[in-house]
C-alpha positions as protocol buffer text, in pm:
chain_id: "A"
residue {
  index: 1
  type: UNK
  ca { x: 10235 y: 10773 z: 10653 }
}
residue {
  index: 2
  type: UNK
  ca { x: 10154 y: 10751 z: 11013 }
}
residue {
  index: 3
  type: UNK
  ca { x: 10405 y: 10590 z: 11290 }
}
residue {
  index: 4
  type: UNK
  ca { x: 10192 y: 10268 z: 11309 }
}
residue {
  index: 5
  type: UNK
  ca { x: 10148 y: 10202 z: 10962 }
}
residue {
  index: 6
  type: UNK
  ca { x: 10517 y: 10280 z: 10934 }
}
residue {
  index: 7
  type: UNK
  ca { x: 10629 y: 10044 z: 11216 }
}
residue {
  index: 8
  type: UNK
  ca { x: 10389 y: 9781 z: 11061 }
}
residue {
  index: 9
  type: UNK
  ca { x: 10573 y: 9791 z: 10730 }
}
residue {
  index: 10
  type: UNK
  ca { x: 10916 y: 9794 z: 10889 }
}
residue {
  index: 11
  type: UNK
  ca { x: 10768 y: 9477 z: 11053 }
}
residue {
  index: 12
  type: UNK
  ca { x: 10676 y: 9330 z: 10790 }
}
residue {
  index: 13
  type: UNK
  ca { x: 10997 y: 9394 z: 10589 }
}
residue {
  index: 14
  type: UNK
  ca { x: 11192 y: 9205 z: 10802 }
}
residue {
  index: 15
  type: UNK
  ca { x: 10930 y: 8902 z: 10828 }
}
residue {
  index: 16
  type: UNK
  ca { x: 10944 y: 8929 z: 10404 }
}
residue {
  index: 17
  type: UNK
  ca { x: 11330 y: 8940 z: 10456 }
}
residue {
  index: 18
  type: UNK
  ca { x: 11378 y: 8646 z: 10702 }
}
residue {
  index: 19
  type: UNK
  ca { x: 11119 y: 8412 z: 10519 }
}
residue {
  index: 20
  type: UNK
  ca { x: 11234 y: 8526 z: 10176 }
}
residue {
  index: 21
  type: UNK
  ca { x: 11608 y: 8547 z: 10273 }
}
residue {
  index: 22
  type: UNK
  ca { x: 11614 y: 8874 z: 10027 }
}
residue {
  index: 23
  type: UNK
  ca { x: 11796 y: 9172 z: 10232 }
}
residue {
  index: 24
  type: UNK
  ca { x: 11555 y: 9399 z: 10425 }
}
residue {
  index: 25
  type: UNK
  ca { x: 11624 y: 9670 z: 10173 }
}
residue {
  index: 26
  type: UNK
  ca { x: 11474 y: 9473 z: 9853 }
}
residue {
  index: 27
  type: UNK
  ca { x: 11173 y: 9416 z: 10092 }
}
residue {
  index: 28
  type: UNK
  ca { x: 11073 y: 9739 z: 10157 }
}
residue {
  index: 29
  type: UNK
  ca { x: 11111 y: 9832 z: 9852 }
}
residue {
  index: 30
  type: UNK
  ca { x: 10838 y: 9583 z: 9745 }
}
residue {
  index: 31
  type: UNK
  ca { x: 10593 y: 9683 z: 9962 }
}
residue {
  index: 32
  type: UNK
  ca { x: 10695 y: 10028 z: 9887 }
}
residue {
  index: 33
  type: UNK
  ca { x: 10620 y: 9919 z: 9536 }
}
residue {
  index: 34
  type: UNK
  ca { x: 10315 y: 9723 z: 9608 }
}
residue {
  index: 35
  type: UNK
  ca { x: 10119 y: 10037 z: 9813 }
}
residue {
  index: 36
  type: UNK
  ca { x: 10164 y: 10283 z: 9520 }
}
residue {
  index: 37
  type: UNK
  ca { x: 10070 y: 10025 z: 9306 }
}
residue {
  index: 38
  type: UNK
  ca { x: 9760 y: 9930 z: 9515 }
}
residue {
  index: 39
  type: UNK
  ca { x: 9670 y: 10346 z: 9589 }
}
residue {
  index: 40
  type: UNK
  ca { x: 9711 y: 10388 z: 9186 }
}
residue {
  index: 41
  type: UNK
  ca { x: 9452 y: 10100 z: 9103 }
}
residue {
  index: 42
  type: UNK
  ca { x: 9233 y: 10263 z: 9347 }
}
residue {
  index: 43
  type: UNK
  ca { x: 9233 y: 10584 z: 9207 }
}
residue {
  index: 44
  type: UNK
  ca { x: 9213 y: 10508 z: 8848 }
}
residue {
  index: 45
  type: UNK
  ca { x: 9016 y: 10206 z: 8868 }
}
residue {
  index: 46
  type: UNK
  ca { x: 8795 y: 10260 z: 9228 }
}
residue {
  index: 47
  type: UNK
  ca { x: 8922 y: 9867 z: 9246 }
}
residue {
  index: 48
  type: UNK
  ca { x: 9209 y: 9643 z: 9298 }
}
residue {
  index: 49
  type: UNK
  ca { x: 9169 y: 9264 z: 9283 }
}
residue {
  index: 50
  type: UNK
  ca { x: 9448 y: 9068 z: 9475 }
}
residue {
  index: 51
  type: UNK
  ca { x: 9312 y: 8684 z: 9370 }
}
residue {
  index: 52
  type: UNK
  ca { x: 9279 y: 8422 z: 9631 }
}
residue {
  index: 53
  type: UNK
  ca { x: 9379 y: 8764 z: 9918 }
}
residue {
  index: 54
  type: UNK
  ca { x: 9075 y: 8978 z: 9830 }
}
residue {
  index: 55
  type: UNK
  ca { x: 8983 y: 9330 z: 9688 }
}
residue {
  index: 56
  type: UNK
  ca { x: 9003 y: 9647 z: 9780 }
}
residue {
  index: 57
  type: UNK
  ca { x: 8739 y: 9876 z: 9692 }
}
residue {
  index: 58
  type: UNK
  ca { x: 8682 y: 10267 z: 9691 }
}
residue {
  index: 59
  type: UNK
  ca { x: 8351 y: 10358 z: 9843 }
}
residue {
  index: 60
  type: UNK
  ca { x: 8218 y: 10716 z: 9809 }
}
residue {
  index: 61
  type: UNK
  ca { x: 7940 y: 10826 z: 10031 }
}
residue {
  index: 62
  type: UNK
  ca { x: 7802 y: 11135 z: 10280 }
}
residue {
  index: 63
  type: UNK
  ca { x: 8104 y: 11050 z: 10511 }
}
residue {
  index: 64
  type: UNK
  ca { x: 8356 y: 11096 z: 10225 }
}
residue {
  index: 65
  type: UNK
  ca { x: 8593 y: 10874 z: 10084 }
}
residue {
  index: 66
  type: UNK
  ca { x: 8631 y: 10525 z: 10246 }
}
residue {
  index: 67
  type: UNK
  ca { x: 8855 y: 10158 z: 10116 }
}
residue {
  index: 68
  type: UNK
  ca { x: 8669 y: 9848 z: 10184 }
}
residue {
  index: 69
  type: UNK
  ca { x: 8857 y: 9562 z: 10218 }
}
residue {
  index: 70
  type: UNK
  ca { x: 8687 y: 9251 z: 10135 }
}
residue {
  index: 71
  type: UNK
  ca { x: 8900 y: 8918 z: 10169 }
}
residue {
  index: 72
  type: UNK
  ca { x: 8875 y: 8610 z: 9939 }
}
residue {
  index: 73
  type: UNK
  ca { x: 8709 y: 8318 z: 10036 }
}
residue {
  index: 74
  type: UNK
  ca { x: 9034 y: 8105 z: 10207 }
}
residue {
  index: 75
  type: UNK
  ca { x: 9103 y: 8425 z: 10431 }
}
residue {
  index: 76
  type: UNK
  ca { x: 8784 y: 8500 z: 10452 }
}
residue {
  index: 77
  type: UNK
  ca { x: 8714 y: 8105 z: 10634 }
}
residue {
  index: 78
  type: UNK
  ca { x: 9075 y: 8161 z: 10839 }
}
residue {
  index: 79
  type: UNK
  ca { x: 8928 y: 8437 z: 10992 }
}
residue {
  index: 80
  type: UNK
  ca { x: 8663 y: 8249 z: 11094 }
}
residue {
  index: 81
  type: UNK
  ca { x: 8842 y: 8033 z: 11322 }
}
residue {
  index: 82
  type: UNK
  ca { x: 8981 y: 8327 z: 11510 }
}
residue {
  index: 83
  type: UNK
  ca { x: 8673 y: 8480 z: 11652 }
}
């Protein structure tokens, strides 16, 4: 895991943890949870559907291996209002 995506989960734990109010330690382990979760679907299934948040899909092609993310419809619109 590089130092960014590290720092961005460590971030992210403690947002989970303050919003939450569950210790820092119970967050990270969901996410920690949640990524092999999310890398497993990928591999077995080349898919992972997150509902309303999106999916993630595994795209093969002459550049290699690449994850497209492609957000649902309510992110998809709130990202609209921030370009």
């Amino acid at each position: 895991m590089s130092k960014s995506t590290s720092e961005g989960l460590e971030a992210l734990s403690r947002l989970l943890s303050q919003e939450l109010g569950i210790s820092r330690r119970r967050a990270r382990l969901f996410l920690r949870i949640f990524l092999e979760e999310l890398e497993e679907g990928l591999r077995k299934e080349g898919v992972v559907h997150l509902g309303r948040l999106g999916r993630f899909r595994v795209r093969r092609g002459k550049r290699g291996v690449r994850v497209i993310f492609r957000p649902g419809k309510e992110l998809r619109e709130a990202l609209q209002q921030v370009r």
